[in-house]
Every structure is written in structure tokens, then in C-alpha cells.
C-alpha positions as CSV (number, residue, x, y, z in Angstrom):
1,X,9.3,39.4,95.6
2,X,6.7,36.9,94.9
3,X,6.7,33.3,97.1
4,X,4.6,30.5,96.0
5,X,3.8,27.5,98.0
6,X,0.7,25.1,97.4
7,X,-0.1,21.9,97.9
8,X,-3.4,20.9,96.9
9,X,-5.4,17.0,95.7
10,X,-6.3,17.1,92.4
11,X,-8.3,15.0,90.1
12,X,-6.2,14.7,86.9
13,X,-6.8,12.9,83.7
14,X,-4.4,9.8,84.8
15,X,-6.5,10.1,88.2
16,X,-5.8,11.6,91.4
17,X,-2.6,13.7,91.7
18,X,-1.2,15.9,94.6
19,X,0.3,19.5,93.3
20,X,3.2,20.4,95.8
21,X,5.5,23.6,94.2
22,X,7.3,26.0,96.0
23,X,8.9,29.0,93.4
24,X,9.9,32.6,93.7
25,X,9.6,35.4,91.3
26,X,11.6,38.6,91.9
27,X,9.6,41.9,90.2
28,X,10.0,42.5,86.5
29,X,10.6,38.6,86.2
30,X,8.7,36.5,83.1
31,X,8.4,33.1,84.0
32,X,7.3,30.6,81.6
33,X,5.4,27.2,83.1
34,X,5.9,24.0,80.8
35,X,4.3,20.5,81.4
36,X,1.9,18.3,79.6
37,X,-2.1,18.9,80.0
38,X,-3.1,17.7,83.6
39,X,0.8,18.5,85.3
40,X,-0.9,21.5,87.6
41,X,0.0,24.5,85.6
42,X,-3.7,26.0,85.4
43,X,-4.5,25.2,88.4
44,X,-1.4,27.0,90.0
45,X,-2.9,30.0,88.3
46,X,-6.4,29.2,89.7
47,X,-5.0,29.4,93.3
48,X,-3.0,32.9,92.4
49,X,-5.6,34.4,91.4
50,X,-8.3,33.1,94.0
51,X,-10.3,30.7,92.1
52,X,-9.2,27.7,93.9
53,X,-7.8,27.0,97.2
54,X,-5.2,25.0,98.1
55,X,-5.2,22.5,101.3
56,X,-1.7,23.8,102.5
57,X,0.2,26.9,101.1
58,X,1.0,30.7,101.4
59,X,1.3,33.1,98.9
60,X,3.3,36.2,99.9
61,X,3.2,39.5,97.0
62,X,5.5,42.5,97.5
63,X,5.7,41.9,101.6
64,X,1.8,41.1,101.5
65,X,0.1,38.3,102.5
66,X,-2.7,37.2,99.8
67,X,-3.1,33.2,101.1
68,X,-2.1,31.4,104.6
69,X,-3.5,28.1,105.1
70,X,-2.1,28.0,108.3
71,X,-3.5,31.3,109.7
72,X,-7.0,31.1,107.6
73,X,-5.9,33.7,105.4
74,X,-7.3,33.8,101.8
75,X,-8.0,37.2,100.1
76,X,-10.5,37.3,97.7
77,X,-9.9,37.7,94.3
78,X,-11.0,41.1,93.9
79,X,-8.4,42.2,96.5
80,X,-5.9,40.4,94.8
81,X,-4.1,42.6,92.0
82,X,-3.8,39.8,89.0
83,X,-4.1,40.2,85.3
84,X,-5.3,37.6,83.7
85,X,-5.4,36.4,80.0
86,X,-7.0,33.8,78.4
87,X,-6.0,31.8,75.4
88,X,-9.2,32.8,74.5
89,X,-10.0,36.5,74.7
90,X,-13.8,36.9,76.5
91,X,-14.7,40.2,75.6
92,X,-18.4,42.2,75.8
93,X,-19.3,41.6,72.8
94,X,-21.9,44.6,72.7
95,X,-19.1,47.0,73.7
96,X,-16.3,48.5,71.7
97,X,-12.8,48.2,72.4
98,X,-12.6,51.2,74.7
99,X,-15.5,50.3,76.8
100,X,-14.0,46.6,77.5
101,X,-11.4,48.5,79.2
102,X,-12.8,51.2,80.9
103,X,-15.5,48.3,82.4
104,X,-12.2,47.6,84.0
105,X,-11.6,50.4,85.9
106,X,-11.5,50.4,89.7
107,X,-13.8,53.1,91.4
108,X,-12.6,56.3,90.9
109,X,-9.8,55.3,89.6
110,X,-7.4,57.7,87.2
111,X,-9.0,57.1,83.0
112,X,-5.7,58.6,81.6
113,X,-4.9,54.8,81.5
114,X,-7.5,54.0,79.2
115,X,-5.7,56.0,77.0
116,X,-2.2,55.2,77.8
117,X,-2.9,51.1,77.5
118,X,-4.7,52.2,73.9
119,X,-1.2,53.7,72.8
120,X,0.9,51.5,73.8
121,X,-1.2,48.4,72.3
122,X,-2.0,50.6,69.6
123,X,-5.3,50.4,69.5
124,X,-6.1,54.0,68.7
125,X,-7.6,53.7,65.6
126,X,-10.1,50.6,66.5
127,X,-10.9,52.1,69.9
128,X,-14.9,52.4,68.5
129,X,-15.3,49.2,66.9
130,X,-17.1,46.2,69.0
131,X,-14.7,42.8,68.9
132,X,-17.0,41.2,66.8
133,X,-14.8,43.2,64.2
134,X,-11.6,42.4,65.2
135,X,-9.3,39.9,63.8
136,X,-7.9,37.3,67.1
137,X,-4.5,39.3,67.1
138,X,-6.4,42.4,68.1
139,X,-8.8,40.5,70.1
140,X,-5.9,39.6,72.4
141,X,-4.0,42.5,72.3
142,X,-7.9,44.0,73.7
143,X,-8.2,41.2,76.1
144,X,-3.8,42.2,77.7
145,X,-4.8,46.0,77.6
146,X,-8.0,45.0,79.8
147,X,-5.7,42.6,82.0
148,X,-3.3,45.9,82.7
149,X,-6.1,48.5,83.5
150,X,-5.9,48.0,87.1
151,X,-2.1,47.6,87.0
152,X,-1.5,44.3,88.3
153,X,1.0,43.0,90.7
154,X,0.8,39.9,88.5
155,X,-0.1,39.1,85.3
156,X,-1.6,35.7,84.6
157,X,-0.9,34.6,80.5
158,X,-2.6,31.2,80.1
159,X,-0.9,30.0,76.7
160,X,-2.6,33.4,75.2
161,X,-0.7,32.9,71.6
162,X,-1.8,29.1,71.0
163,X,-4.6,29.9,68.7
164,X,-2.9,32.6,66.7
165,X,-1.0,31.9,63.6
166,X,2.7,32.0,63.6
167,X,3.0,35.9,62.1
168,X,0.6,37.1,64.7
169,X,1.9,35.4,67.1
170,X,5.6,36.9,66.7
171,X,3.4,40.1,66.7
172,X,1.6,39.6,70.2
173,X,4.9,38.4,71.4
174,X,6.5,41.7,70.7
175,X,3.3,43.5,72.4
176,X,3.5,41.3,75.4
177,X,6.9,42.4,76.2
178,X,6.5,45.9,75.3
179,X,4.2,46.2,78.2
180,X,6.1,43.7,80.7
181,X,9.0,46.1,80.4
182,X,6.5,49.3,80.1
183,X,4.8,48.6,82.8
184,X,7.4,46.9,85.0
185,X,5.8,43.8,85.2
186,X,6.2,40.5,87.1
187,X,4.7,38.0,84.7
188,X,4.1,34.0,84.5
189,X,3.2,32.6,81.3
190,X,1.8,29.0,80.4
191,X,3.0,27.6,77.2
192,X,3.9,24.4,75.2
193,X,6.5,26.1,72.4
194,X,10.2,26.4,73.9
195,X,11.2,28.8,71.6
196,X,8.6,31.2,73.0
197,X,10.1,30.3,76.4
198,X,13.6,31.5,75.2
199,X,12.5,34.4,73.5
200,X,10.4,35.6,76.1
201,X,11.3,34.5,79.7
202,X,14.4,34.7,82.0
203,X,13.2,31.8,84.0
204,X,11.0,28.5,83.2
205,X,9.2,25.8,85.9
206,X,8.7,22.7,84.1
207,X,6.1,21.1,86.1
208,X,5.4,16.8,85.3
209,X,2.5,15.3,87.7
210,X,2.2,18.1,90.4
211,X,5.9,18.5,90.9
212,X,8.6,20.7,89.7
213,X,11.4,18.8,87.8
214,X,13.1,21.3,86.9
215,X,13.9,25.2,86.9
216,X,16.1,28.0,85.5
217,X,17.3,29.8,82.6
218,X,15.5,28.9,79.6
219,X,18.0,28.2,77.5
220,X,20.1,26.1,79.7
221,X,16.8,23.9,81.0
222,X,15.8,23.0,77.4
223,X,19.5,22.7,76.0
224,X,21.5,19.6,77.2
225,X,24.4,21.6,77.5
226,X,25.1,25.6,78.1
227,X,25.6,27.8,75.2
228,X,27.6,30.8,75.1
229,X,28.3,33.2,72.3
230,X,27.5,36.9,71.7
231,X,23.9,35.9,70.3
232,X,21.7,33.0,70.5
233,X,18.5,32.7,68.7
234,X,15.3,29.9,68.1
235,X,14.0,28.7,65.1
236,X,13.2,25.4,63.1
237,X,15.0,23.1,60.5
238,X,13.6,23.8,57.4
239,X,16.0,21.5,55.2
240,X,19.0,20.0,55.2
241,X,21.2,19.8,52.2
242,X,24.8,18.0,51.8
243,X,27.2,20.0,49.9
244,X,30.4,18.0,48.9
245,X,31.9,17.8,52.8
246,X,30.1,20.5,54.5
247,X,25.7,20.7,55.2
248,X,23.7,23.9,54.8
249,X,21.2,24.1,56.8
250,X,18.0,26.2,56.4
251,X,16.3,27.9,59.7
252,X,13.2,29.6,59.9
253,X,14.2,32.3,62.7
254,X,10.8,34.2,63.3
255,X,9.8,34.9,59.9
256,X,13.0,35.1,57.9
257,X,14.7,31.9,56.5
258,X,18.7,32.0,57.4
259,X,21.2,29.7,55.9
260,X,23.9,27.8,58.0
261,X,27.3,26.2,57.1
262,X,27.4,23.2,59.7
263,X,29.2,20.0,59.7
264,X,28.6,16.2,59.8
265,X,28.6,16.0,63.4
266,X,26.4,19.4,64.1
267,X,23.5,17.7,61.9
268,X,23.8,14.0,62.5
269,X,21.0,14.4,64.9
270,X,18.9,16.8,63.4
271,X,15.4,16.5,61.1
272,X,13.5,18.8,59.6
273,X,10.9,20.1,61.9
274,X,13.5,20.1,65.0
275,X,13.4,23.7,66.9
276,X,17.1,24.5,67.3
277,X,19.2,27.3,69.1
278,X,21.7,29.1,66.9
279,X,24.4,31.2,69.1
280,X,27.8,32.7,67.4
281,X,31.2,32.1,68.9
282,X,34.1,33.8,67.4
283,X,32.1,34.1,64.1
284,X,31.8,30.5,64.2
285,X,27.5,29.6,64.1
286,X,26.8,26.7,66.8
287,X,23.7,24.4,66.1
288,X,22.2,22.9,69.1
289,X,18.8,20.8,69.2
290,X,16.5,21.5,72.1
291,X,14.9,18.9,74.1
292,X,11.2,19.2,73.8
């Protein structure tokens, strides 16, 4: 278990704002943060991982205590086990994959990891070559492998897909949790796109000036009413087409294109470009818009 409280003045774009959250994460959780640019969401990361301190707060991790306010207790960040990924990757440029990650390596610590992270990343075959000839993808894939060498208490993913395109991003989405599950992660993630939150997380913060507005289940935050049905998935509105009474409705759901059979009153509020949640009940697909 993981408990998170901070309070701390910041200097924000629309001037000064104080950050006040208080959130738990039980282990193996992924949370996803949300909130416009200058809500707190970095900085919450900032104070987890040691890089800022907070005027009031304590951070508990697994029964220990990494920050106190109250009883001047702040552990450095070295003694604090976080993995942390950028959006972008900062890699040695003069050293190949493998060496990024064994410079890593705690002393004395086990290298049979090197070697595991490299499988499960695959990363086998470009373990020699220096980043400078690796596509981003791989560059980030590099950059989560190094993040997991020391096998983190918590990993740290500060919106580590925005600069990828939207094939290699599905990809590193996929690798991501590969490892959270691999590796039995507990996992916060900063990001902008709700259908990553979906896909990815079984709880979201959305954070608006320093506070929390809301919390829970992804798909119940972002929908304005619950969905049930035996699956649900995210994409976008491609077109919409009228077809004597009826609409189809084309979806891009990763990277496939599904067609959809709705009626007046399931599209009356949708445009092209909306991201939408498709769940089945009874058959019967279920078209819901979700709140950005």
C-alpha cells in the first residue's frame, strides 16, 4: 500500500497555487493522473521521487516511511526505490543499449536482470547499438527497461507516449503493461488521452488547480453514466453516414476501422473526431461519448 499526502505553494502559470492531494495506491495498481498543464501533476511526481519537497505531507511505501513533514523525515532520492520515465528518453548517448542499463545497476547487485529486462522489452537484437540508432519507440522501450533495473517500488511514467506516433504508441502501450504485470508493479502514469487511461489503468486522479476533483474507475470518471456489457472498448469517430433510418458509424479502435449500426439518438451528439466507448450488451453495440 502506497499513501500520498502533500501540500505544497506553487508558482503556476495562472500564478500562485497551493497543491493539497491525499490518494492511495494498493500494489499492482496503474493509476493514471489527468489535468491541464500547471494542475500539480509533475510536481506530485517531483515530491515522490525526492526532487521537491513539500511544506506539509507524508508519504508512506509498503509499511515504510519515505517523507514526514511532521517528524523531519525526507529520504533521499537514491534511497527511494522509483522508476522514472520521461516523455523524453535521456539516454548515454556514447553507450549502447546494454550499457544504459547496466549503468543502472545497484552495487553488487544480481546482472541476470540485464538480461531478463532485454527479453522481455525485446531488445535482444539491438543490445550493441548506441541510441543514436534507434528509432523513439525503442528509445523508450531503452529508457522503461533502465527505469526497472533496480526494481522499483514505484514507477514514475511522465506522459512517456506523447511524442510517439499512434502505431508506436499502441506498441509501447502493450510493453508497458507487459512489464506492470511481469514485474508486479505499482505504477502512476501522467497523460492527456482518456482512451489510454481506459485501456491502461484501473484507477484515474484528475487533478484541476492543486486539487483532486475527481477519482475512480476510468471508465466511469470519463463516461457520464456507467457502462456495462461483456466488453467495452475506446476508439474515435471516423464518419458518420445515414442509411435510410438507421447510421453506420465508423471507429478507429487501435488500429483497425470497425463499423457500427447505431440509431438517431446514439449519434445525435457525436462528430467526427469524438473518442467514444463501445461496450456490447446482449449483442446489442452501445455508443457512448466520453467527456474530455
Amino acid at each position: 500500500m502506497i499513501k500520498v499526502v502533500l501540500e505544497k505553494k506553487l508558482n503556476a502559470a495562472g500564478g500562485n497555487m497551493l497543491l493539497q492531494v491525499n490518494f492511495e495506491l494498493k500494489k499492482g495498481d496503474l493509476m493514471s493522473l489527468h489535468g491541464s498543464s500547471g494542475a500539480g501533476k509533475t510536481s506530485i511526481f517531483r515530491m515522490l521521487a525526492g526532487l521537491m519537497s513539500p511544506q506539509k505531507g507524508k508519504i508512506e511505501v509498503n509499511g515504510k516511511t519515505w517523507l514526514d513533514c511532521s517528524e523531519k523525515i525526507n529520504l533521499e532520492p537514491q534511497k527511494r526505490r522509483i522508476g522514472y520515465v520521461f516523455q523524453d528518453p535521456t539516454l548515454f548517448p556514447n553507450m549502447s543499449v546494454r550499457k544504459n542499463l547496466e549503468y543502472a545497476l545497484e552495487k553488487k547487485q544480481d546482472k541476470s536482470i540485464i538480461n531478463r529486462l532485454l527479453e522481455v522489452m525485446e531488445l535482444g537484437n539491438l543490445s550493441h547499438r548506441p541510441p543514436i540508432m534507434l528509432s523513439g519507440g525503442q528509445k523508450q522501450r531503452v529508457a522503461l527497461a533502465r527505469a526497472l533495473v533496480r526494481k522499483p517500488e514505484i514507477l514514475l511514467l511522465d506522459e512517456p507516449f506523447s511524442a510517439l506516433d499512434d502505431i508506436m504508441r499502441d506498441k509501447l502501450q502493450e510493453y508497458v503493461l507487459r512489464v506492470h504485470q511481469e514485474f508486479e508493479l505499482t505504477t502512476l502514469m501522467i497523460t492527456h488521452d482518456v482512451s489510454e487511461s481506459i485501456k491502461m489503468s484501473n484507477s484515474v486522479l484528475i487533478l484541476e488547480h492543486g486539487k483532486i476533483i475527481k477519482q475512480g474507475i476510468p471508465i466511469d470518471v470519463f463516461s457520464e453514466k456507467k457502462l456495462s456489457g461483456k466488453f467495452q472498448f475506446t476508439g474515435q469517430v471516423l464518419e458518420i453516414k445515414k442509411e435510410g433510418f438507421l447510421y453506420l458509424v465508423l471507429i478507429l479502435i487501435g488500429t483497425n476501422i470497425v463499423k457500427i449500426v447505431a440509431e438517431e439518438d446514439d449519434v445525435k451528439n457525436l462528430a467526427t473526431g469524438d473518442k467514444i466507448i463501445v461496450a456490447s450488451k446482449a449483442f446489442n453495440p452501445i455508443i457512448h461519448k466520453i467527456k474530455q
